[in-house]
C-alpha angles and dihedrals in degrees: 000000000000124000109268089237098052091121096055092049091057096052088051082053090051092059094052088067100129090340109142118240081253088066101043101093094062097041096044109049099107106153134179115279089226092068094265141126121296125291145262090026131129102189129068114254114290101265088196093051105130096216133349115294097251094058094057132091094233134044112280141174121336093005126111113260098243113248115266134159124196132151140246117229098194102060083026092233134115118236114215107204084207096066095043107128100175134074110275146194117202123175131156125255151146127219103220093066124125103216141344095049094049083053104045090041087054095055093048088058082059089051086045090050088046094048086048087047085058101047097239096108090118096052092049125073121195107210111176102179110210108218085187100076090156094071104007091087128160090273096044088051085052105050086045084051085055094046095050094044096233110167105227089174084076087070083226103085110076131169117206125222124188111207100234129020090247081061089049095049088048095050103034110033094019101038114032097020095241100141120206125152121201112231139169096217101094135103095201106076129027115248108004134344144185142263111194162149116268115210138147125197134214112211134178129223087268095057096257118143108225100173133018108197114204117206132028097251086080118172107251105205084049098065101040095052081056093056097044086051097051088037092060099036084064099040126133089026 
């Protein structure tokens, strides 16, 4: 059975339309008219959620995913996070680096295995936004793919791919308040690398963010029981 809020949550979701992450907080505060959390969610507020929603960068509990549509170079298709109808995960990465993003995008395949284990492959969808478009062509997403060991052949694991680095910055920083800033002063990478936020969102089949995960040591498990939740609280619809 649907959430009773779903319509609410897709109204937040209208005025969204085109509306930057430094606006989100006004625009997305809907709350039950009984004096309760907010609404369209599944999930009980985020007990490890470092400040309100309002008062972070990104979308958090409770607060509309901000439209977006990129595409995805591998399966040659464009994912409108609009017309998403399935639970998703979306977080911002970039394959080249070294460390916290291999880590964060190997313990989603894990998610990913879980979520199969579970037999709710078809209702998940798996959305790592690269905000590195120069190298993180179709052939670089692939062999990461291969490293990580996602399974594409699923049709629920999808890398994005905006098409320039001002697009990336829109989506991801602007957007979606993941923060990253490319410098030259780093011994990790050749060339350039990254600093930036890492941060992975839960979001329901109304567009509804239910959990945002800091860190990329998330807890597996975790994350997989959320979606499950979420899966089955919107099932038959």
């Amino acid at each position: 059975m649907r959430p009773r809020a779903v319509v609410c949550g897709m109204k937040r979701r209208a005025l969204l339309g085109g509306i930057g992450t430094a606006t989100i907080g006004a625009a997305a505060g809907c709350t039950s008219a009984l004096g309760g959390g907010p609404e369209g969610v599944v999930l009980d507020p985020q007990e490890d959620q470092i400040a309100d929603s309002e008062d972070l960068a990104y979308p958090a509990y409770g607060q509309s995913l901000p439209p977006f549509e990129l595409r995805d170079p591998i399966a040659g298709i464009t994912i409108d996070s609009e017309a998403i109808n399935r639970t998703a995960i979306v977080t911002g990465i970039f394959t080249f680096c070294p460390a916290e993003c291999g880590i964060l995008l190997r313990r989603l395949v894990g998610v990913q295995r879980r979520v199969a284990d579970a037999g709710l492959t078809d209702e998940t969808l798996f959305l790592p936004i690269t905000f590195d478009p120069e190298r993180d062509d179709e052939a670089a997403l692939r062999d990461n793919a291969e490293s990580i060991g996602a399974d594409l052949e699923s049709g629920n694991w999808h890398y994005l791919r905006p098409e320039s680095p001002e697009r990336a910055k829109a989506v991801v920083e602007d957007r979606l308040g993941i923060g990253f800033e490319r410098t030259t002063e780093s011994d990790r990478v050749r060339g350039y690398d990254f600093t930036h936020v890492v941060v992975t969102l839960l979001v329901n089949p109304d567009g509804v963010v239910e959990r945002a995960y800091r860190g990329e040591r998330i807890d597996r498990d975790r994350v997989a029981g959320d979606i499950e939740a979420v899966a089955e609280a919107f099932d038959g619809e």
